[in-house]
Wavefront OBJ file of the C-alpha trace (Angstrom):
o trace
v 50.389 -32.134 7.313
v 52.069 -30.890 4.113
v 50.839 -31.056 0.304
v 53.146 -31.362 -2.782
v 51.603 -30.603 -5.915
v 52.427 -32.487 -9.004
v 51.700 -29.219 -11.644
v 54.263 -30.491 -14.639
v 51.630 -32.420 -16.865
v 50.987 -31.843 -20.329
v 47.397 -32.862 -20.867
v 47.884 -33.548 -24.496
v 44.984 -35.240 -25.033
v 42.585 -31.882 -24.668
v 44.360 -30.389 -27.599
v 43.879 -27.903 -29.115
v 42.670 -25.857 -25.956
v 46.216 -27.655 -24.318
v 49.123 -26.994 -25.720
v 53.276 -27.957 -24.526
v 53.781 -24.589 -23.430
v 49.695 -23.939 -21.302
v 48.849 -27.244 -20.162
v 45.516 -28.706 -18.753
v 46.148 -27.728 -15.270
v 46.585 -23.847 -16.250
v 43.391 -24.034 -18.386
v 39.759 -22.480 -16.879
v 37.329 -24.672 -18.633
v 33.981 -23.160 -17.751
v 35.217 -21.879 -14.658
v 36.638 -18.799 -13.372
v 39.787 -21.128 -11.476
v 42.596 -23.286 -13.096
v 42.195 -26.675 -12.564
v 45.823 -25.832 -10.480
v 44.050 -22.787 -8.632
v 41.161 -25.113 -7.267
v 43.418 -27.752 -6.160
v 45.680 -25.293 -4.412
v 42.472 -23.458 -2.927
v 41.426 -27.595 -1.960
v 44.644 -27.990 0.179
v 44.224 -24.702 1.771
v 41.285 -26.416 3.180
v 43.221 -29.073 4.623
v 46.387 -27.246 5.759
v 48.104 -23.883 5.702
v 49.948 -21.756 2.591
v 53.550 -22.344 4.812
v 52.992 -26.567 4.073
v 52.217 -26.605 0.203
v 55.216 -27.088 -2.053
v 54.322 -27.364 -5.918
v 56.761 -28.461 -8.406
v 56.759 -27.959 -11.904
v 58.961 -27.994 -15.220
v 61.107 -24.643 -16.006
v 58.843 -24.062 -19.232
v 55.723 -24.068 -16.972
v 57.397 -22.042 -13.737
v 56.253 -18.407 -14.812
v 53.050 -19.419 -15.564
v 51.876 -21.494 -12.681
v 53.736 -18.916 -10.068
v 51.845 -16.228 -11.459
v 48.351 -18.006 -11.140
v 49.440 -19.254 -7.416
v 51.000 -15.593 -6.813
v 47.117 -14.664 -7.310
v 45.485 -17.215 -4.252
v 48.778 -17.028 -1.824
v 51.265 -14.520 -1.031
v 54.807 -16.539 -0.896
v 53.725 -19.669 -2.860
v 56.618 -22.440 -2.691
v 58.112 -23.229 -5.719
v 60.300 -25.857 -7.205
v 61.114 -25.897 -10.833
v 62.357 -29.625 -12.690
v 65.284 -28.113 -15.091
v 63.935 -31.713 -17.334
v 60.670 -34.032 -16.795
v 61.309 -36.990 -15.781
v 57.956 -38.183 -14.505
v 56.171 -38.405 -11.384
v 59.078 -40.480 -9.077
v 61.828 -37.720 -9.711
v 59.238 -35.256 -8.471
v 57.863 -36.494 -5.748
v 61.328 -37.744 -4.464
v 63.583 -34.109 -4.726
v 60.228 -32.597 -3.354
v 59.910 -35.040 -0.290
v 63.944 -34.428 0.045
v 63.205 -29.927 0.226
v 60.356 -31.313 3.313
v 62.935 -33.043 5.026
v 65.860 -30.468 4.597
v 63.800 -28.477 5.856
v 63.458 -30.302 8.910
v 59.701 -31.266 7.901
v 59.620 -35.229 8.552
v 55.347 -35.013 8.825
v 52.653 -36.451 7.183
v 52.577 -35.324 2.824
v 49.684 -35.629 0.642
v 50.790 -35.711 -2.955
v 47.956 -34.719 -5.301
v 48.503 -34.201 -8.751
v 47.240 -30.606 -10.018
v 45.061 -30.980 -13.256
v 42.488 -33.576 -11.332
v 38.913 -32.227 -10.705
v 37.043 -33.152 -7.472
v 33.239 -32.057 -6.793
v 33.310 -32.961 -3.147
v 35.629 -31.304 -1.528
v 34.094 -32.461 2.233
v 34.473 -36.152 1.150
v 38.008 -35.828 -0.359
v 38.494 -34.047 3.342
v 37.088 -36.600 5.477
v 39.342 -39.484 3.147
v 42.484 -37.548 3.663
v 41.838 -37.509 7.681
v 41.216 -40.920 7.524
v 44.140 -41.972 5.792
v 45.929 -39.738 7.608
v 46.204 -41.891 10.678
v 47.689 -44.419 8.008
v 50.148 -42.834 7.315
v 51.293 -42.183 11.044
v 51.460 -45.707 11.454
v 54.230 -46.146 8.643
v 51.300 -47.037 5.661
v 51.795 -45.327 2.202
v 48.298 -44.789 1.123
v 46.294 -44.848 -1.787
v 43.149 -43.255 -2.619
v 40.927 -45.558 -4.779
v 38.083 -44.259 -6.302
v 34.912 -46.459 -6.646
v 34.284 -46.833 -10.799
v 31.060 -45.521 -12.128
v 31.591 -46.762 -15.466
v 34.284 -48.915 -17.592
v 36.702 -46.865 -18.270
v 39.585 -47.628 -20.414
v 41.791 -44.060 -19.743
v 42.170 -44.958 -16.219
v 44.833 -47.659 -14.331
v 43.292 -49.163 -11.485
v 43.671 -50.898 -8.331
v 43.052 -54.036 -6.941
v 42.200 -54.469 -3.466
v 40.273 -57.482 -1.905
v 41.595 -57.623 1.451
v 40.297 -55.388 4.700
v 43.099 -53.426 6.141
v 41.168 -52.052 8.983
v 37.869 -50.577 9.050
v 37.739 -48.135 6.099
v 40.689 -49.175 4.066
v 42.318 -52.181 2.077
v 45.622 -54.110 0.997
v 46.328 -53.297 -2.461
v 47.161 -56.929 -4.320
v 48.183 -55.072 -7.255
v 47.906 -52.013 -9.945
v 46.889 -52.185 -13.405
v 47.472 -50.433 -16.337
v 45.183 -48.785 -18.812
v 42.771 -52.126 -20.147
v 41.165 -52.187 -22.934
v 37.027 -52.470 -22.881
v 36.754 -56.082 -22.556
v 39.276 -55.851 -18.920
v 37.729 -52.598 -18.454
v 33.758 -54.137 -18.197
v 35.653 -56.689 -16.587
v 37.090 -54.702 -13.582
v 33.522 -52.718 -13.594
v 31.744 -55.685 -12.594
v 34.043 -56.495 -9.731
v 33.714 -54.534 -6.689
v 37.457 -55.078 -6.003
v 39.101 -53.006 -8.634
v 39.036 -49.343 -8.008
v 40.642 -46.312 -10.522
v 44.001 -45.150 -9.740
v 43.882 -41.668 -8.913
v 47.534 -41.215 -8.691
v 46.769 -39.655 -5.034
v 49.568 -40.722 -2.571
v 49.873 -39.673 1.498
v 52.921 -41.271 3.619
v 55.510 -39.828 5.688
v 58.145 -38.184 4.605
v 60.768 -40.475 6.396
v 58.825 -43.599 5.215
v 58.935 -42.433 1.680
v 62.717 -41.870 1.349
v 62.969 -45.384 3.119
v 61.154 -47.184 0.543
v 62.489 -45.392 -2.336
v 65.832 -46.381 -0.822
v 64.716 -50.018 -1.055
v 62.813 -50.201 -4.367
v 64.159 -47.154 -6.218
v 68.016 -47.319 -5.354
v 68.875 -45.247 -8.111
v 66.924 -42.347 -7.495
v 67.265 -42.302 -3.690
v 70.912 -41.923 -4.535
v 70.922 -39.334 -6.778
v 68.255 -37.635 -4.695
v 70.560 -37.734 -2.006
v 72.885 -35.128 -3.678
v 70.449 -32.363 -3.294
v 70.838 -30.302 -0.741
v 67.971 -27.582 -0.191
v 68.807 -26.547 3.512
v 70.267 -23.307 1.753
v 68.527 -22.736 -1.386
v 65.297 -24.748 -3.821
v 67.442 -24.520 -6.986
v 67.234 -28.100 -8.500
v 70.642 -28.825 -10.943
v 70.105 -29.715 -13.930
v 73.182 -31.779 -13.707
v 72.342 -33.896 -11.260
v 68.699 -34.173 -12.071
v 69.063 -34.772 -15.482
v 70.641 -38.352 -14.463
v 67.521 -39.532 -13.071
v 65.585 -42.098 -15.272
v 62.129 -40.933 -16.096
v 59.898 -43.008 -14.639
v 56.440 -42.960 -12.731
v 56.079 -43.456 -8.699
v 54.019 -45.970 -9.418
v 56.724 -48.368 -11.627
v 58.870 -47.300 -9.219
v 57.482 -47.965 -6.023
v 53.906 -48.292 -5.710
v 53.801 -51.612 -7.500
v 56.687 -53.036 -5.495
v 56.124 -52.067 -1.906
v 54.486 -54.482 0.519
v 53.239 -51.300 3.303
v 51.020 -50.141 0.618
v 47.336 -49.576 1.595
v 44.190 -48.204 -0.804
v 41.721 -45.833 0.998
v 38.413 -45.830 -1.299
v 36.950 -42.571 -1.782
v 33.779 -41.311 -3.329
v 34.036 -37.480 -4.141
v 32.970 -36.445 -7.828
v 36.816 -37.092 -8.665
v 37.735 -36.816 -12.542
v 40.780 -36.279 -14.171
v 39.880 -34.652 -17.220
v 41.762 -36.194 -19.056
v 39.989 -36.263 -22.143
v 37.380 -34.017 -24.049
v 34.381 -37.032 -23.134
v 35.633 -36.637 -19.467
v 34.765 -32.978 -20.301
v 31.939 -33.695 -21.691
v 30.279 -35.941 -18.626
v 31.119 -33.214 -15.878
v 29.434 -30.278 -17.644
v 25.391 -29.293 -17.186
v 23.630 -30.719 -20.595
v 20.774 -29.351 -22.653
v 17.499 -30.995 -23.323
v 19.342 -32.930 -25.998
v 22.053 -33.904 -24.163
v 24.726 -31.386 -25.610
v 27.364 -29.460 -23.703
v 28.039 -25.399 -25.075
v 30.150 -23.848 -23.742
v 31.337 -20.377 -25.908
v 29.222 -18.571 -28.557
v 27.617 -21.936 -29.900
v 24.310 -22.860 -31.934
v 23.095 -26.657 -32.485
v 20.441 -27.497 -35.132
v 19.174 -31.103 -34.296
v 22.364 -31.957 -32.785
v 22.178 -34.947 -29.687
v 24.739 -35.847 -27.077
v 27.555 -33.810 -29.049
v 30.521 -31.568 -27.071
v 30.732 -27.576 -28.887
v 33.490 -25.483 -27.412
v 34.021 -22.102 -28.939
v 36.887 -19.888 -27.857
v 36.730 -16.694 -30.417
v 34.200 -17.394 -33.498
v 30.766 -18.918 -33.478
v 31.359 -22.857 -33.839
v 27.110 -24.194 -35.481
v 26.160 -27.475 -35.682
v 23.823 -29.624 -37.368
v 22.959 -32.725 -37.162
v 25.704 -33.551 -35.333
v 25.486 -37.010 -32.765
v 27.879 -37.908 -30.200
v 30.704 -35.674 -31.873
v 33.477 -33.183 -30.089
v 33.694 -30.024 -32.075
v 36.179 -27.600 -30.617
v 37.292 -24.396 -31.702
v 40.608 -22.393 -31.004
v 41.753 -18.649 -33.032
v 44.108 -21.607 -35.027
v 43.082 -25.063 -34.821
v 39.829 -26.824 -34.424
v 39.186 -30.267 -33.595
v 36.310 -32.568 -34.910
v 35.647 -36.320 -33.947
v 33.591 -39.080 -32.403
v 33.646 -38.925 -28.728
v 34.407 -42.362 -28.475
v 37.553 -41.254 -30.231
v 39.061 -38.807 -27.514
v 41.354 -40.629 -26.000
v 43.301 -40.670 -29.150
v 43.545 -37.085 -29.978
v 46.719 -37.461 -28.416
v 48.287 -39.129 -31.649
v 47.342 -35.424 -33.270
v 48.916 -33.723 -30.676
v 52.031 -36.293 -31.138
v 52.197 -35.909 -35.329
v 52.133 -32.342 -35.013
v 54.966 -32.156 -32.855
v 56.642 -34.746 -34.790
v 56.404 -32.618 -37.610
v 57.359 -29.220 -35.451
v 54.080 -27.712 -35.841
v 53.988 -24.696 -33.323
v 49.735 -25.291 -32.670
v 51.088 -28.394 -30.714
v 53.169 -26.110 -28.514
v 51.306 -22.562 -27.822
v 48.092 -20.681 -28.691
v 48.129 -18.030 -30.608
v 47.243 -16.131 -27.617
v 49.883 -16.614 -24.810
v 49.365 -15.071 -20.890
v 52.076 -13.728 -19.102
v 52.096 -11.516 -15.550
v 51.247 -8.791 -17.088
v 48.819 -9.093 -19.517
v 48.731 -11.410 -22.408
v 49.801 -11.457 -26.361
v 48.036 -12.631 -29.469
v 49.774 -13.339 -32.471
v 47.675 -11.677 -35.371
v 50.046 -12.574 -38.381
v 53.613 -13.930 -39.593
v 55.666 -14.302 -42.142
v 59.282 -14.173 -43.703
v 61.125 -11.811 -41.742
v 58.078 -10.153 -39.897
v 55.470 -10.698 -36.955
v 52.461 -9.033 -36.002
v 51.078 -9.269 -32.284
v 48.401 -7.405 -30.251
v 49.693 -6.507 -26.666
v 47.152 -6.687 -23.794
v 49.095 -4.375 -20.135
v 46.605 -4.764 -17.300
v 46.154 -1.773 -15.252
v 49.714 -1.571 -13.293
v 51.047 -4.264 -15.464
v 55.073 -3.924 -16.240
v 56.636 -5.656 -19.110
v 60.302 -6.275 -18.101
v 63.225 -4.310 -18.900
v 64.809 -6.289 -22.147
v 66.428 -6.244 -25.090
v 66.906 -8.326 -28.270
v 69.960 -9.375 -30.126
v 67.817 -10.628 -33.440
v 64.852 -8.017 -34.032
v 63.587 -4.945 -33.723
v 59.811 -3.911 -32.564
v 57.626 -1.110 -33.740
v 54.861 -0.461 -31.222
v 51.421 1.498 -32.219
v 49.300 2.262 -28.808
v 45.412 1.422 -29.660
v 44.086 2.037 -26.553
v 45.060 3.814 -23.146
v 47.891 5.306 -22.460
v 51.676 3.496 -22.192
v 54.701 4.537 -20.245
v 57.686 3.097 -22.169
v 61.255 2.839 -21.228
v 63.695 3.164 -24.319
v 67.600 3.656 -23.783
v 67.180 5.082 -20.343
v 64.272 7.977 -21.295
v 60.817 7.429 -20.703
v 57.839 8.363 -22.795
v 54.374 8.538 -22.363
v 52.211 7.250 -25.649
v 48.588 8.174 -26.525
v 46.763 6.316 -28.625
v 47.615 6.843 -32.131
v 51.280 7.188 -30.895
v 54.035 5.134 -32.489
v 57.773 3.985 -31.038
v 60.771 2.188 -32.770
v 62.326 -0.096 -30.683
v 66.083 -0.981 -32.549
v 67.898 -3.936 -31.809
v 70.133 -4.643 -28.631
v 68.117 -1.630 -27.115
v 67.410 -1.976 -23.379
v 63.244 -1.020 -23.582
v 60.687 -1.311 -21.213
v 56.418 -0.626 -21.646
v 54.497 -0.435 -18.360
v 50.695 0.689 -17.840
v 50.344 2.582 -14.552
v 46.819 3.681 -14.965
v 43.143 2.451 -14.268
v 42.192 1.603 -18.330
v 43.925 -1.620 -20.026
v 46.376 -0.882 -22.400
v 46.133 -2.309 -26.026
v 49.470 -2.007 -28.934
v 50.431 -3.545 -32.055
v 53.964 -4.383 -32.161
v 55.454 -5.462 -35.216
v 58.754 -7.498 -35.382
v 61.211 -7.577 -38.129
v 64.190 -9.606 -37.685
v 66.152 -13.216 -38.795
v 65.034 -14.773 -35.746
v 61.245 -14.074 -34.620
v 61.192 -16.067 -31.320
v 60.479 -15.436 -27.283
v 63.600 -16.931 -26.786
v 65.401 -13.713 -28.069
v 64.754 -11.891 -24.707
v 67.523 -10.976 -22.144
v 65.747 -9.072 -19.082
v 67.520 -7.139 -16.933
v 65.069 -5.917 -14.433
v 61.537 -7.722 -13.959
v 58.478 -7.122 -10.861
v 57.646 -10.534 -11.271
v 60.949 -12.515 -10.800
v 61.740 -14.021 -14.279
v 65.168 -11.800 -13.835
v 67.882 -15.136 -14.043
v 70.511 -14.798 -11.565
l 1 2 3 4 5 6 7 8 9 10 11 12 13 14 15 16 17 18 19 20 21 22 23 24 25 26 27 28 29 30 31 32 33 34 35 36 37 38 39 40 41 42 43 44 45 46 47 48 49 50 51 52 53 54 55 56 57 58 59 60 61 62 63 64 65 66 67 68 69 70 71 72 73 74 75 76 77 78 79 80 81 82 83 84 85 86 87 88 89 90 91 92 93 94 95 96 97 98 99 100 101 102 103 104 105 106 107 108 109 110 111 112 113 114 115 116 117 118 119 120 121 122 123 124 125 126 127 128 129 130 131 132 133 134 135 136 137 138 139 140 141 142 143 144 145 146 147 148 149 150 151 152 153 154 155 156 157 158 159 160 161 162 163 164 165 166 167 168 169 170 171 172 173 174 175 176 177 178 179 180 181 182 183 184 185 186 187 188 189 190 191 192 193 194 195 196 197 198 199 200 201 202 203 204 205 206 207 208 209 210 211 212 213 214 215 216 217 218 219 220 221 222 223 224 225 226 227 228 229 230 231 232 233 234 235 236 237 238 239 240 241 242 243 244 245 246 247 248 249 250 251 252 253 254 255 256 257 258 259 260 261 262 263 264 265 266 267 268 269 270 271 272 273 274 275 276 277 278 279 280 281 282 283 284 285 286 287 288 289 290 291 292 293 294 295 296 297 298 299 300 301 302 303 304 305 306 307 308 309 310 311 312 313 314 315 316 317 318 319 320 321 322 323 324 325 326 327 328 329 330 331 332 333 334 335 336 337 338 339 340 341 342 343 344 345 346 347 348 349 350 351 352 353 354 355 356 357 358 359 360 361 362 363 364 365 366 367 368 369 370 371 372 373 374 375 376 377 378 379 380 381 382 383 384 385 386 387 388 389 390 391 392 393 394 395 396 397 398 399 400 401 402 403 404 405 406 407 408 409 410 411 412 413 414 415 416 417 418 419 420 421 422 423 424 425 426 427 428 429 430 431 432 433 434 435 436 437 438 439 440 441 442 443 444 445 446 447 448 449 450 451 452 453 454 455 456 457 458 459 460 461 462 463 464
């Protein structure tokens, strides 16, 4: 069996811990995985490293390699040049399995879902397994445990054999009135956008639902290499598998399943799946309540207090926090939609940003200048580059950096200092035990990651 991983969401409604550029399924909320990290390490349950494919947007690729780099050794790897929903993906992904000369059973899971049971979601996906060999696309239903509006759901009334059911129909999101509605009827069940068929069967139906995408799928070729043109993928309409096929398709089967499953996708979904105090309150971060009741505190850097807070979501970032009723969540996303609207950078990174190596946070900017602290891991290696807009002055704090500058290498102590001019090919690595700490300051017309041309990198972000 294979698994494709669906890892190109934005999860714009748990802003401002999400942002554009490190979505929900890259976050660790309260946990020492990524939401993408425990659904990789939840396939690798089910089948080997050699049979998972994940595919994800160009903006996200570094990112989500590097986290899967850390759980498998040769992760596979496709990268969307544009997103254009779910069908797109799931289509030039099922198209790599066959060029491959993989026609088997695929279980498409999207990557930013949690799931508490992992031996129930495992005894479902057998189950439905034997579905799919019989030409079946299944669906996993999951049995409601409250009226939820954020969810689409599923409508099945008729047996389709002894554990699973015809699907009459899918709905979209309802408001509360449909939602209590669909609650009180056992025959409606939440759409976990959870998908197994075979491969063959797939590309079939897409050819008879989905013409246009089948067609332009058809002009990949991946028996020699995963690239994915832009060109040719940019022509497909953006739309989800569910418009596209799901809702159209008469082979279509829903298998119910019962395993903790949540898809975070909202600060109260956060909220319900995390251990409460005496008062009902979640805190998670340096926190302090004073008569607060059934409220959400997240702190990421300073100490977030409340008082007398009841049913509210406070949450705290180093440059944004976010207050409101947690009845409200679901529309947090029209913040994180204004902001971008209005091309406010807190909608597209923190002020902190991970990369391979290490990670950056942004301590101060202005006209002309930038401030950043520089995090190297032990044996960490920032790529060879240079920068046609800016140059850098670097301060070391702490341990000891190895930098590369115009073909000579130094080694800086703390209270060393380096200019870096611009168009210079430079380099800073840390090859020792203790994590190594800079300031770098920036001065330059044009203060932006995008002014980096690498050369030489150890973790592949080299274009060819």
């Amino acid at each position: 069996m294979y698994g494709i991983i669906l890892a190109g969401g934005s999860g714009s409604r748990l802003w401002p811990l999400s942002r554009e550029l490190y979505p929900k399924q890259l976050l660790k909320i309260n946990t020492d995985k990524s939401l993408l990290e425990m659904t990789y390490l939840r396939l690798l349950d089910i089948t080997d490293e050699k049979n998972i494919l994940s595919i994800t947007n160009a903006k996200h690729f570094s990112d989500v390699k590097t986290q899967l780099s850390s759980i498998a050794k040769d992760p596979i790897l496709l990268s969307e040049p544009t997103q254009k929903n779910t069908a797109p993906a799931i289509s030039v992904s099922v198209k790599y399995l066959l060029d491959k000369g993989k026609d088997d059973v695929v279980l498409v899971v999207p990557s930013d879902h949690i799931i508490k049971d992992n031996k129930k979601f495992k005894e479902a996906v057998e189950k439905a397994k034997k579905l799919a060999k019989e030409d079946f696309i299944v669906t996993f239903g999951i049995k409601p445990t409250a009226p939820e509006t954020g969810y689409g759901y599923i409508k099945s009334s008729k047996k389709a054999g002894d554990f699973a059911f015809k699907v009459d129909e899918f709905k979209e999101k309802p408001d509360a009135k449909t939602a209590a509605k669909y609650f009180k009827n056992k025959n409606y069940f939440w759409n976990a956008g959870i998908f197994m068929f075979k491969a063959s069967v797939f590309m079939e139906t897409l050819k008879q639902f989905a013409p246009e995408i089948y067609e332009i799928t058809q002009e990949f070729n991946f028996k020699k290499d995963s690239a994915i043109e832009f060109t040719k993928f940019d022509k497909m309409p953006s739309i989800s598998i569910d418009y596209a096929v799901m809702e159209k398709a008469k082979n279509i089967v829903n298998v119910p399943i019962d395993c903790g499953w949540n898809d975070l996708g909202s600060w109260d979904a956060i909220y319900e799946i995390n251990k409460k105090d005496k008062e009902g309150n979640v805190k998670i971060g340096t926190t302090m309540t004073e008569g607060c009741k059934n409220s959400f505190l997240y702190s990421s850097n300073r100490l977030v207090a409340g008082v007398g807070l009841d049913d509210i979501i406070l949450v705290e970032t180093s440059d944004a926090i976010l207050a409101c009723k947690k009845d409200k969540t679901q529309d947090v996303k029209k913040v994180f939609d204004k902001l971008k609207e209005i091309k406010d950078e807190t909608h597209l990174v923190h002020t902190t940003v991970y990369r391979p190596w290490g990670y950056y946070t942004v301590l101060n900017q202005g006209d002309g200048y930038l401030t950043k602290m520089i995090c190297v891991s032990s044996h960490g290696q920032l790529s060879l580059q240079s920068h046609n807009f800016r140059s850098e002055h670097w301060v070391v704090l702490s341990g000891c950096a190895r930098v590369t500058l115009d073909n000579k290498n130094y080694i800086l102590k703390p209270g060393s200092s380096i200019d870096i001019p611009v168009k210079v090919k430079h380099s800073l690595g840390n090859p020792y035990k203790e994590e190594l700490k800079i300031i770098e300051v920036q001065k330059g017309d044009k203060l932006v990651e995008e002014d980096i041309i690498r050369y030489k990198d150890i973790y592949g972000r080299v274009k060819a």
